[in-house]
ZAPALO-648239 format. One record per residue (C-alpha): residue number from 1; residue in one letter; x, y, z. Coordinates in Angstrom, 2 decimals. Example, Ala and Ser with C-alpha at 12.3 -4.5 7.8 and 13.67 -1.06 7.14 Angstrom:
num:1	residu:A	u:12.30	v:-4.50	w:7.80
num:2	residu:S	u:13.67	v:-1.06	w:7.14
REM end
This chain:
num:1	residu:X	u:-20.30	v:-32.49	w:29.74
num:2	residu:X	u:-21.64	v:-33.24	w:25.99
num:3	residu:X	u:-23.43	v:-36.49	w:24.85
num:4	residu:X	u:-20.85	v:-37.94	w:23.06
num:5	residu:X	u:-23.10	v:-40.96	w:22.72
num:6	residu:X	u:-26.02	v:-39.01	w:20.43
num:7	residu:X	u:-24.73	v:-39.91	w:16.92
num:8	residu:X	u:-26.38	v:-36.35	w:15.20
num:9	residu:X	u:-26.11	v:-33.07	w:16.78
num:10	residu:X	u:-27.67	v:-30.00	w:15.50
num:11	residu:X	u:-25.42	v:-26.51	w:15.37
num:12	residu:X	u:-26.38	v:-22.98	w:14.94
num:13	residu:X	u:-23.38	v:-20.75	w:13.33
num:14	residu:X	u:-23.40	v:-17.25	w:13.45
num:15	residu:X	u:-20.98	v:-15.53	w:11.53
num:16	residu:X	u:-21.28	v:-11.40	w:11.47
num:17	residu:X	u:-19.76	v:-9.31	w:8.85
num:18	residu:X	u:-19.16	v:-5.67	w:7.84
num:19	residu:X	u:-22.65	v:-5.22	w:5.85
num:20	residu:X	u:-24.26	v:-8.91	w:6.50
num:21	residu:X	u:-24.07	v:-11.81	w:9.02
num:22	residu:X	u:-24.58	v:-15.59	w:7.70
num:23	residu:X	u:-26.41	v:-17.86	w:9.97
num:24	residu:X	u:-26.27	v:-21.53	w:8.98
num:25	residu:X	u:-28.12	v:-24.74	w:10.77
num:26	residu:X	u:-25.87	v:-28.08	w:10.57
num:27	residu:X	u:-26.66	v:-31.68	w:11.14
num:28	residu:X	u:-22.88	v:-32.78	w:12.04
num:29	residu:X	u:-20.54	v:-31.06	w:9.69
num:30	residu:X	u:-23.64	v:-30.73	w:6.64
num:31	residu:X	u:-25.76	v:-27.82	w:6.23
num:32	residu:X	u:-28.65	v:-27.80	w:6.71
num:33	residu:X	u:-30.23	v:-24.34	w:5.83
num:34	residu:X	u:-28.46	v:-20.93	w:5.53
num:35	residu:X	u:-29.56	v:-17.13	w:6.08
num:36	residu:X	u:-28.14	v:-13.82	w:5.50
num:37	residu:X	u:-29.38	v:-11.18	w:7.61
num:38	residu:X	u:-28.22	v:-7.92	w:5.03
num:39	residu:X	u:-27.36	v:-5.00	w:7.94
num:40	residu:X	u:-24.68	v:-3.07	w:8.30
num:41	residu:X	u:-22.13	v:-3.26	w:11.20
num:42	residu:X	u:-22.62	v:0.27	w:13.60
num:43	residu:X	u:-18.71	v:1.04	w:14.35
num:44	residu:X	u:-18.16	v:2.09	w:17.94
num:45	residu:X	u:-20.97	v:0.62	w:19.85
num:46	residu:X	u:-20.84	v:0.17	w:23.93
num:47	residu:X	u:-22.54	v:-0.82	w:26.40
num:48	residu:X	u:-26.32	v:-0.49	w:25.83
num:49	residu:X	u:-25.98	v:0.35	w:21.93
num:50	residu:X	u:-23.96	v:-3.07	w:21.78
num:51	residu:X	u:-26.86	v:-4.67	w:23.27
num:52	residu:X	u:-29.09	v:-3.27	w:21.28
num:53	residu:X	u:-27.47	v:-4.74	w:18.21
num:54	residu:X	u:-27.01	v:-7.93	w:19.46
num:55	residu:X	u:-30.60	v:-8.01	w:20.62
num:56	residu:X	u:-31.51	v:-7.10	w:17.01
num:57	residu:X	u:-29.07	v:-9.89	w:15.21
num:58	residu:X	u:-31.14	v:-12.11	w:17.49
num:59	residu:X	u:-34.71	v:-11.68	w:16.79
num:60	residu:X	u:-34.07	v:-11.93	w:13.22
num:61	residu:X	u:-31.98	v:-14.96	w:13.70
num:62	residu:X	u:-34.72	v:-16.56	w:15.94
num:63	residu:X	u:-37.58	v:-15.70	w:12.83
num:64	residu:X	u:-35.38	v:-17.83	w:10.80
num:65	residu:X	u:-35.30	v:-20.43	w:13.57
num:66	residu:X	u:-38.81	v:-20.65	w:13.44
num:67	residu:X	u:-38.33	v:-22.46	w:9.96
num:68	residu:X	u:-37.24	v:-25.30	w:11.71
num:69	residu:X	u:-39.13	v:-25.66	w:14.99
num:70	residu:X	u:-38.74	v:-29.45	w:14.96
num:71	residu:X	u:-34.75	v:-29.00	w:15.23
num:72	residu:X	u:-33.36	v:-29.11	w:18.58
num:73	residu:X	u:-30.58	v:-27.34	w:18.35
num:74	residu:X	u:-27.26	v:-29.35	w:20.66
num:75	residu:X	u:-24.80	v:-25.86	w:20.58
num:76	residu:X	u:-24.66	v:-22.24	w:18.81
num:77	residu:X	u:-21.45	v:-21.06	w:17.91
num:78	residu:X	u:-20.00	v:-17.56	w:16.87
num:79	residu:X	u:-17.40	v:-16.04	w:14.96
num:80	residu:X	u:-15.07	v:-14.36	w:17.76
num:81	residu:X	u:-13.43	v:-11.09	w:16.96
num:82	residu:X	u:-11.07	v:-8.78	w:18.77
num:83	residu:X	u:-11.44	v:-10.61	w:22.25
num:84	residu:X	u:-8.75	v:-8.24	w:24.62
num:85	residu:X	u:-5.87	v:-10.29	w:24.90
num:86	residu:X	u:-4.51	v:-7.67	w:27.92
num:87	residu:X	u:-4.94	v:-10.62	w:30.86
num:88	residu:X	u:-4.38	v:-13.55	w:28.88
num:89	residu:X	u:-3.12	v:-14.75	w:25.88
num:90	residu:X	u:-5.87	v:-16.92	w:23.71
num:91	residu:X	u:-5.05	v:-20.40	w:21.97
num:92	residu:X	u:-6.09	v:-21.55	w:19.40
num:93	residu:X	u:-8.94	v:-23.67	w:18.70
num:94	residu:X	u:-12.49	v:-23.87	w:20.29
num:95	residu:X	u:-13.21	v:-21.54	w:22.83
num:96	residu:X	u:-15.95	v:-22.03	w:25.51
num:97	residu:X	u:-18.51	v:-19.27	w:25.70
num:98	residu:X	u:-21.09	v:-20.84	w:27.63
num:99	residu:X	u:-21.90	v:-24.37	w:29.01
num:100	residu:X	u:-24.29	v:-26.42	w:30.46
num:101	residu:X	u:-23.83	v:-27.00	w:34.39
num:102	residu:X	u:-26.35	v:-28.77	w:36.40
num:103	residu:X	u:-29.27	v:-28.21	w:33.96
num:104	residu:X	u:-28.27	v:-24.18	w:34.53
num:105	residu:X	u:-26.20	v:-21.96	w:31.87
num:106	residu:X	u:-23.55	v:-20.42	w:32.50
num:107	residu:X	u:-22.25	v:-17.85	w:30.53
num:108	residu:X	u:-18.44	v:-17.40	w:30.75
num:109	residu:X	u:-18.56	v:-13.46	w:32.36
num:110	residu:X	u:-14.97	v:-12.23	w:31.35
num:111	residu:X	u:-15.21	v:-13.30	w:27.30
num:112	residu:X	u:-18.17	v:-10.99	w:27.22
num:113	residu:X	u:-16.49	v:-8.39	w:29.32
num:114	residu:X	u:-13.26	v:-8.73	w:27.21
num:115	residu:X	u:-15.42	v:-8.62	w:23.44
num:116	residu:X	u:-18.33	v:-6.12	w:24.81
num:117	residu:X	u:-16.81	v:-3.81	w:26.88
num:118	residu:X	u:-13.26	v:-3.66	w:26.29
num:119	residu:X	u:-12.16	v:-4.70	w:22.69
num:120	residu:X	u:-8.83	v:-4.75	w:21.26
num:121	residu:X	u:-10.58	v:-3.26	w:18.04
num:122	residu:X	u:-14.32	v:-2.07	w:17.08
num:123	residu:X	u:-15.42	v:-4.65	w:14.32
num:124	residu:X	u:-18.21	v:-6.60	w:13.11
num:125	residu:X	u:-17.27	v:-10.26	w:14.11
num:126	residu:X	u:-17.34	v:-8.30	w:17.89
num:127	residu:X	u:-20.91	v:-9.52	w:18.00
num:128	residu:X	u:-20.74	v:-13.50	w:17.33
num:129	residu:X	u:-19.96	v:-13.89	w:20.96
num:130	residu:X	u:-22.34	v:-12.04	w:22.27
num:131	residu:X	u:-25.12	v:-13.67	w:20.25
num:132	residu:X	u:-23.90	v:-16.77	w:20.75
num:133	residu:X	u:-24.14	v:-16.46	w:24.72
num:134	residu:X	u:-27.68	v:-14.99	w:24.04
num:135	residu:X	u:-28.92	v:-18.42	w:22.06
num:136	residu:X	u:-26.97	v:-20.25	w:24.83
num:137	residu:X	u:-29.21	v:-19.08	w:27.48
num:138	residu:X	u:-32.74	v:-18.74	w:25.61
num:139	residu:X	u:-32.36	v:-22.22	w:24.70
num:140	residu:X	u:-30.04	v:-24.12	w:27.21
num:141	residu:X	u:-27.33	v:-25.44	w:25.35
num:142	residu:X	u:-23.60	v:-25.06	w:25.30
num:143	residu:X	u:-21.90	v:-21.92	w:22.91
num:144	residu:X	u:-18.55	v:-21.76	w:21.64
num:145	residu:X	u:-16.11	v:-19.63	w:19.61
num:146	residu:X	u:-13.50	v:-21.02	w:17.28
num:147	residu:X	u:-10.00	v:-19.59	w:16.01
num:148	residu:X	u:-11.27	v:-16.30	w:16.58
num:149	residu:X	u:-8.95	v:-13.70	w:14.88
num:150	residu:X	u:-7.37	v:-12.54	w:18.22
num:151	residu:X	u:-5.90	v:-16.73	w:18.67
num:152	residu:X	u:-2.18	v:-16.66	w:19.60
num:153	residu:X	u:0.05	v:-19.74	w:18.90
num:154	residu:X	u:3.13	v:-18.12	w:17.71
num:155	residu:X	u:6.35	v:-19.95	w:18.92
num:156	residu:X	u:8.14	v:-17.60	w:21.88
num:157	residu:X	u:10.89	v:-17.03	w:19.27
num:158	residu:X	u:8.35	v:-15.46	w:16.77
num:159	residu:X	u:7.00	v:-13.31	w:19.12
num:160	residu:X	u:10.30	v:-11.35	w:19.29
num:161	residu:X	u:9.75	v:-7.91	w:17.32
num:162	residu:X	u:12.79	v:-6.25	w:18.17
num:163	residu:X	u:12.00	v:-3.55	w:20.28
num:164	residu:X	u:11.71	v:-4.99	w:23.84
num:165	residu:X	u:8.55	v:-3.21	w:24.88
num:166	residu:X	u:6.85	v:-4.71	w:21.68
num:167	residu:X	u:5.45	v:-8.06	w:21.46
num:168	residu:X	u:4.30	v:-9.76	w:18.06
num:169	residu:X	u:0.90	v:-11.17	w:18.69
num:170	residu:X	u:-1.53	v:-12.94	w:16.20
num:171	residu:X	u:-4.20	v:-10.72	w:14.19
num:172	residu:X	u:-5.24	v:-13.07	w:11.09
num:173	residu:X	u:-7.58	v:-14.40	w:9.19
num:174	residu:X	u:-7.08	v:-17.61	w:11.78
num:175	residu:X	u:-10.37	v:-19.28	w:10.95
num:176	residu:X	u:-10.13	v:-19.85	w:7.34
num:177	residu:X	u:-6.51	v:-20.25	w:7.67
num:178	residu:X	u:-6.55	v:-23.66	w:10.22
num:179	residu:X	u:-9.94	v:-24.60	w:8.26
num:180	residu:X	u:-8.25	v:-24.23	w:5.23
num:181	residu:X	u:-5.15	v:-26.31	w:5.99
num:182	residu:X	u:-7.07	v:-28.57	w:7.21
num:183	residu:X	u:-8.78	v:-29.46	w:4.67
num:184	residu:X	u:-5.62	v:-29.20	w:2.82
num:185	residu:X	u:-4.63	v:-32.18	w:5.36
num:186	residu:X	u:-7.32	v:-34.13	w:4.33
num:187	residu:X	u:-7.61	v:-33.50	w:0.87
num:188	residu:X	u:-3.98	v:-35.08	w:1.15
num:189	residu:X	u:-4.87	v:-38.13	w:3.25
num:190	residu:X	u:-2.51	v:-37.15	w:6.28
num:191	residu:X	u:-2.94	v:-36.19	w:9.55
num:192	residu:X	u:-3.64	v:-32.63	w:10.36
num:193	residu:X	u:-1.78	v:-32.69	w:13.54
num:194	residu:X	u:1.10	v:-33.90	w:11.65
num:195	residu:X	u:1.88	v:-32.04	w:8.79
num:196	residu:X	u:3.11	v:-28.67	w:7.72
num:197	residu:X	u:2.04	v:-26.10	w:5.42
num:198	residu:X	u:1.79	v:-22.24	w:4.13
num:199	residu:X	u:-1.56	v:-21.24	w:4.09
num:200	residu:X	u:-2.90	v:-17.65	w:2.57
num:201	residu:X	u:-6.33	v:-16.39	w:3.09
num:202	residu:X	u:-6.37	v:-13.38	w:0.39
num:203	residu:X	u:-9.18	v:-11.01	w:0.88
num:204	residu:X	u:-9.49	v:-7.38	w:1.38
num:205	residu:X	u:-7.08	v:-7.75	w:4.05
num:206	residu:X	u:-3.88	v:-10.97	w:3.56
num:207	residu:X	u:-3.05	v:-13.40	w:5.81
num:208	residu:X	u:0.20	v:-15.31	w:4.97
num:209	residu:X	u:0.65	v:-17.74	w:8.06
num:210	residu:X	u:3.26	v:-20.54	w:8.41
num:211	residu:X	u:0.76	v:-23.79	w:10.15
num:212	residu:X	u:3.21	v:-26.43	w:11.57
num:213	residu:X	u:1.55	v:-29.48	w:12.82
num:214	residu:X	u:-1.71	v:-28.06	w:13.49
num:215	residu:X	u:-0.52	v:-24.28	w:14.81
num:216	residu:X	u:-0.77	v:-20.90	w:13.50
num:217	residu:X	u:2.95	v:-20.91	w:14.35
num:218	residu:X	u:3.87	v:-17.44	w:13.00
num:219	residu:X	u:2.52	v:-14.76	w:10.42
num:220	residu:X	u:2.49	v:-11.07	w:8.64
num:221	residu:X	u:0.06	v:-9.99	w:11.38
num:222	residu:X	u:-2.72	v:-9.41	w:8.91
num:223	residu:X	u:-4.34	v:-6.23	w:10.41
num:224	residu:X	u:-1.28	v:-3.12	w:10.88
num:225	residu:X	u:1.05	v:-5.59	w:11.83
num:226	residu:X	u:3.59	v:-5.89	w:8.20
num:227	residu:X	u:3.58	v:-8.29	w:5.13
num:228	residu:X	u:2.23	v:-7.56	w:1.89
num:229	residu:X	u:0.56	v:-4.59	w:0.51
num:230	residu:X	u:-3.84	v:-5.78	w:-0.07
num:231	residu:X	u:-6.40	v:-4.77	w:-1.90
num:232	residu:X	u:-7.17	v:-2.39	w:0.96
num:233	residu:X	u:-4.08	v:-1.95	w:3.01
num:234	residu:X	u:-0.66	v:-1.05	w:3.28
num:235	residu:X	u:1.28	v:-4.16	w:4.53
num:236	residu:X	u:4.78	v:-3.49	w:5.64
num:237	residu:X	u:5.93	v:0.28	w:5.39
num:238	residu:X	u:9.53	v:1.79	w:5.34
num:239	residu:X	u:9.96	v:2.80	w:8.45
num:240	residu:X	u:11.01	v:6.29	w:8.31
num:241	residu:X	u:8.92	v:7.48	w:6.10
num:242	residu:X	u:6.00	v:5.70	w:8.52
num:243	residu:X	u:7.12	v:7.86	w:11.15
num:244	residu:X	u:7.02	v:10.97	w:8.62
num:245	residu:X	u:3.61	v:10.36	w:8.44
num:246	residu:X	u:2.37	v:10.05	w:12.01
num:247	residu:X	u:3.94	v:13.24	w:12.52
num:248	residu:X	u:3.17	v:15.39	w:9.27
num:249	residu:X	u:-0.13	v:16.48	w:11.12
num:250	residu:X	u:-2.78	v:15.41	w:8.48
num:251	residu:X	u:-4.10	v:12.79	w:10.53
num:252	residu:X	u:-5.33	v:11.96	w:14.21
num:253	residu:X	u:-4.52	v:8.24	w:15.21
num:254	residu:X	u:-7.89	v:7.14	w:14.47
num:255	residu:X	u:-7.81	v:8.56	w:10.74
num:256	residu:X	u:-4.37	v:7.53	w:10.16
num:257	residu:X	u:-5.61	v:3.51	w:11.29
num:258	residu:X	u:-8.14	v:3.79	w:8.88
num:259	residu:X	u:-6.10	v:5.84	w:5.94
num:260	residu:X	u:-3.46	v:2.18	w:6.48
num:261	residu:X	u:-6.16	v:-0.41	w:6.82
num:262	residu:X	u:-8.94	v:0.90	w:4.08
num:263	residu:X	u:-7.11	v:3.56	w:1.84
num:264	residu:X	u:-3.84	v:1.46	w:1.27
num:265	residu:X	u:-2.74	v:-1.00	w:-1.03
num:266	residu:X	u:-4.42	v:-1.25	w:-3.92
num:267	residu:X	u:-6.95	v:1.71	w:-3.26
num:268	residu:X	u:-4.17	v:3.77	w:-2.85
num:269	residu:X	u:-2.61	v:2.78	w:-6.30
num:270	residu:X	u:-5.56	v:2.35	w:-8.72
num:271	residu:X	u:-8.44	v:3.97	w:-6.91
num:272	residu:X	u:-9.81	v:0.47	w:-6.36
num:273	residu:X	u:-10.04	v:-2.25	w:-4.86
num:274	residu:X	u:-11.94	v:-5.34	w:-6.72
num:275	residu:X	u:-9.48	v:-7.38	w:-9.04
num:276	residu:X	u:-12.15	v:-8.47	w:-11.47
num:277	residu:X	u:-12.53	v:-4.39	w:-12.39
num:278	residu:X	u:-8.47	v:-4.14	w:-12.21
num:279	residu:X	u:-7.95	v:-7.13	w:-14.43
num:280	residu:X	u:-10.77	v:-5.95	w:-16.99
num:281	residu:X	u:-8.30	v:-2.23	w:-17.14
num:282	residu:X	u:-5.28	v:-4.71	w:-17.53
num:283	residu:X	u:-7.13	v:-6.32	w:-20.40
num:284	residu:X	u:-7.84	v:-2.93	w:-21.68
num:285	residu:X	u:-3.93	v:-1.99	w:-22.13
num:286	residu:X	u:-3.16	v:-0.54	w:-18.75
num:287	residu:X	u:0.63	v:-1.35	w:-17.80
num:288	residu:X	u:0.21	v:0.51	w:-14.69
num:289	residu:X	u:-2.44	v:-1.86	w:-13.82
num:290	residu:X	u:-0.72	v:-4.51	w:-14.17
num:291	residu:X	u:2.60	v:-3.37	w:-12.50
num:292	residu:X	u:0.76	v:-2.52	w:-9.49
num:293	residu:X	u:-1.17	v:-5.82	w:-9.61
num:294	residu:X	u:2.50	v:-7.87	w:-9.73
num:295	residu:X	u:3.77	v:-6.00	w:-6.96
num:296	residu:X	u:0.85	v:-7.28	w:-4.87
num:297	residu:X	u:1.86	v:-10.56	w:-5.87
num:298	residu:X	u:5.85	v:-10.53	w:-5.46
num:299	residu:X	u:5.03	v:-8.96	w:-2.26
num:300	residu:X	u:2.95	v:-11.77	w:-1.21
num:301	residu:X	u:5.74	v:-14.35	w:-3.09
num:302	residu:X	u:8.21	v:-12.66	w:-0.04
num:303	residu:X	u:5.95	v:-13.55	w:2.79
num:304	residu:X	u:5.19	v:-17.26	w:1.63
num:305	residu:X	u:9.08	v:-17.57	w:1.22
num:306	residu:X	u:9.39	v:-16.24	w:4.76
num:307	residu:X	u:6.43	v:-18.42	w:6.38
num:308	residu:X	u:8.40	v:-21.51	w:4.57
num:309	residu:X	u:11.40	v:-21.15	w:6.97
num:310	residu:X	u:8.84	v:-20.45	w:9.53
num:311	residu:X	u:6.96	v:-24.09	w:8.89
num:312	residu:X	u:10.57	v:-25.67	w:9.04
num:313	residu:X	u:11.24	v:-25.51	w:5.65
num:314	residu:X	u:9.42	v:-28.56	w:4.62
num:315	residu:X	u:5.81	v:-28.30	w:3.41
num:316	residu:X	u:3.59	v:-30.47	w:2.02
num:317	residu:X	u:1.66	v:-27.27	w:0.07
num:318	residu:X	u:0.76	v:-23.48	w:-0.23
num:319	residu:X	u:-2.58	v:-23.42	w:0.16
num:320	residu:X	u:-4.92	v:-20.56	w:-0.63
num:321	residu:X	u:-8.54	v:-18.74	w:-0.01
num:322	residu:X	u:-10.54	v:-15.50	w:-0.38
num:323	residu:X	u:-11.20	v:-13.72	w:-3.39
num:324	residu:X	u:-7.96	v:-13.22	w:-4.93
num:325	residu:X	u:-7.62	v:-17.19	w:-4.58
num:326	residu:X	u:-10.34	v:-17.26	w:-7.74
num:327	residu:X	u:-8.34	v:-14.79	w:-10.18
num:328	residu:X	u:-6.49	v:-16.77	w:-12.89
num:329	residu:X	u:-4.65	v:-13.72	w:-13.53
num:330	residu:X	u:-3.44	v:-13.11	w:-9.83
num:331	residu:X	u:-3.11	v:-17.21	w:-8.97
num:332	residu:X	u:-0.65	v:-16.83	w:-12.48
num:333	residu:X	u:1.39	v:-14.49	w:-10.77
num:334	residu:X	u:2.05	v:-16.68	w:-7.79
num:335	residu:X	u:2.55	v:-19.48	w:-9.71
num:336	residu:X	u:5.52	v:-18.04	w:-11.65
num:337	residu:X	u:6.98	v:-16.65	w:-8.40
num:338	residu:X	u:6.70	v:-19.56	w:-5.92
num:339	residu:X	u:5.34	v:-22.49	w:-7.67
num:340	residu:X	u:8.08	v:-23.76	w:-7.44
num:341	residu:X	u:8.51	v:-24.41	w:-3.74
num:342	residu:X	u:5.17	v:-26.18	w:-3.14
num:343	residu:X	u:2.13	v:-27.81	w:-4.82
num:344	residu:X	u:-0.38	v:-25.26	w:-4.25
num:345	residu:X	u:-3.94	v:-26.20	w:-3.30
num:346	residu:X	u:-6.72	v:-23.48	w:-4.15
num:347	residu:X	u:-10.05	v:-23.60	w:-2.01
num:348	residu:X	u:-12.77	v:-21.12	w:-3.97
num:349	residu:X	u:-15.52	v:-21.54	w:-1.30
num:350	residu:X	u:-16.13	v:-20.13	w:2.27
num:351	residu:X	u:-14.87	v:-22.78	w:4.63
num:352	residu:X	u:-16.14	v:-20.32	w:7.53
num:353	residu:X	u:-19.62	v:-21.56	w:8.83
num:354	residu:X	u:-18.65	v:-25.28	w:8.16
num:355	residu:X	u:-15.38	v:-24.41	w:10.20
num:356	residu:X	u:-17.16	v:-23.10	w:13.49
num:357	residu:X	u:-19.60	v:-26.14	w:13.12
num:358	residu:X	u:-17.15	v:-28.33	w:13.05
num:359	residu:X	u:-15.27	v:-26.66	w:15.61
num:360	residu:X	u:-18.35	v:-26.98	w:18.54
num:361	residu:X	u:-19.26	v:-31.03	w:16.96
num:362	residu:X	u:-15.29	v:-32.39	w:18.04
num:363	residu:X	u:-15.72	v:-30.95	w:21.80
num:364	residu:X	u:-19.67	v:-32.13	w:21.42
num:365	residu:X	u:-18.10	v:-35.32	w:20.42
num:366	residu:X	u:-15.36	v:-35.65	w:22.74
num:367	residu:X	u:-12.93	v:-34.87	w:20.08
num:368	residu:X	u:-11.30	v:-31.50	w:21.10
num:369	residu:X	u:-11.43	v:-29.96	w:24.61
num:370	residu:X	u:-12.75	v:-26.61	w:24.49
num:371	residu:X	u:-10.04	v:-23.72	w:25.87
num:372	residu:X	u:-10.90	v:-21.57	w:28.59
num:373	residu:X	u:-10.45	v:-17.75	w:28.40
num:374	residu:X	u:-7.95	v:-16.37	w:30.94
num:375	residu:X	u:-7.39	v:-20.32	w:31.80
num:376	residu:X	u:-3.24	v:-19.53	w:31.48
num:377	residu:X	u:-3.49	v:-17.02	w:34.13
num:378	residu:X	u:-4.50	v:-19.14	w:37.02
num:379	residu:X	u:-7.37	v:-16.95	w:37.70
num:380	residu:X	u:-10.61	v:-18.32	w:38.74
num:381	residu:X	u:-13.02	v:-18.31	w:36.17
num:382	residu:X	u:-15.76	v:-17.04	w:37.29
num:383	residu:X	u:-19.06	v:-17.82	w:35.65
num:384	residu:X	u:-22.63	v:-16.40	w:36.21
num:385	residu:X	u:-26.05	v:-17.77	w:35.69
REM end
């Protein structure tokens, strides 16, 4: 169990990317120091090559550590990607990855197994687990996950796609989106817990998710799940002509996932895919530009409208991060379109490291009890030193 009586605790977030991974040191919810390891994510590592990275993430992690020797460090926490979801379906919220029993570790054996070995998808945030769990036992303290992107608390009627052999399950941007809107929350001077919102992470990939009283309640289903076209991918596709091209031969399954995911949107359209070049064309005179830039944006207009009936159609705001969240131009757009239906609230930073730190100090506290993987299927969880 945590000290809730120690008034500081000191957290180590780990947060791996595509091409970097931040590491950040808090005292409570305030940085302390920050670190960006620059390497680039190896796509399809197993077993021993997955290691291997994770091995390699952690030495240079634990040269930075040496910084600040006189720290001891209370929890590590990591960014949790594509967890398998095939034996249990994962909540929201803080996620224990490791914990302190008896002055022994224990590392929690199936969230490995179900991030190392069998993944619902190879990506970069694959790792933060793993790392974590590694920190957890070299220096005997408790490790955590929080809203990783695989976290599930669509309503049973959202989950209805259909087609009876397809489920709709979460894939979104879930940790800036619940950090986010809860800021939102408190920016507002209301209860998290008790208030309801539209909240849009805009990055290369869009998340448009309706949060009702704390939840992730419903959304587009960021990554080849529908919802508007992104600066790198497709969004929702007629279905026919979908079908047309699954079967037209030009692509195997793998290079068809990655023609919809990095090749769509607006890479497709313009050749590119950072606004603050697109805008500078738009500047220059080019209508197409532009046209293709609005459609981005009345697309995204549809899926807040939708999410709004999903909150219960009463919000107290649309609120918005990522990239696209800092373009005048783009933030214009949406303003025009759906300004109407909200007061928007724009965030411009990264709320990620200070939302996994804050996620492992409220179960440190005694604020939040951490979730168990697997705990809904009334399997034992079995742990191992």
């Amino acid at each position: 169990m945590p000290d809730t009586s120690k008034k500081d605790f000191f957290i180590l977030a780990v947060n791996p990317g595509s091409t970097s991974a931040k590491i950040a040191i808090f005292k409570n919810s305030d940085p302390l120091d920050n670190y960006e390891i620059e390497k680039k994510h190896k796509s399809g590592l197993r077993g021993e090559d997955f290691d291997r990275e994770v091995r390699e993430f952690s030495h240079e992690i634990k040269i930075f550590l040496k910084k600040h020797h006189g720290i001891k460090l209370d929890a590590v926490v990591g960014r949790g990607g594509f967890i398998n979801r095939s034996k249990a379906r994962i909540r929201g919220g803080t996620i224990i990855v490791a914990e302190v029993k008896n002055g022994k570790v224990a590392v929690c054996e199936d969230i490995i197994r179900g991030i190392r070995d069998n993944p619902e998808m190879d990506h970069a945030s694959n790792l933060g687990i793993p790392i974590a769990a590694t920190f957890a036992l070299d220096y005997g303290i408790p490790a955590f996950t929080v809203d990783p992107v695989v976290s599930d608390d669509f309503t049973e009627v959202s989950r209805l796609s259909g087609y009876a052999s397809v489920t709709r399950e979460s894939t979104a941007h879930a940790l800036s989106v619940k950090a986010i809107a809860a800021k939102a929350a408190e920016k507002l001077g209301k209860k998290f817990e008790s208030v309801n919102f539209v909240a849009v992470h805009m990055g290369g990939g869009i998340t448009v998710s309706a949060v009702r009283k704390g939840k992730m309640v419903d959304n587009n289903i960021a990554l080849l799940g529908g919802g508007p076209f992104t600066p790198q991918r497709v969004g929702t596709l007629p279905m026919k002509e979908m079908i047309d091209i699954c079967y037209s031969g030009k692509f195997t399954q793998r290079e068809i996932q990655v023609e919809m995911t990095k090749k769509g949107g607006l890479v497709s359209y313009l050749g590119e895919d950072n606004l603050k070049t697109i805008v500078r064309r738009i500047d220059g005179g080019d209508k197409y530009a532009k046209l293709v830039v609005e459609g981005m944006a009345y697309q995204v207009s549809k899926e807040i409208g939708a999410m709004f009936i999903a909150a219960g159609a009463e919000i107290e705001a649309v609120v918005f991060s990522g990239g696209l969240a800092r373009s005048e131009l783009f933030m214009g757009m949406l303003k025009k379109l759906v300004g109407k239906l909200a007061p928007f609230i724009i965030f411009t930073e990264n709320l990620e490291m200070e939302a996994l730190a804050m996620g492992a100090l409220r179960v440190l506290r005694g604020q939040e009890k951490a979730n168990r993987y697997q705990a809904e299927q009334n399997t034992s969880h079995r742990m191992t030193d």
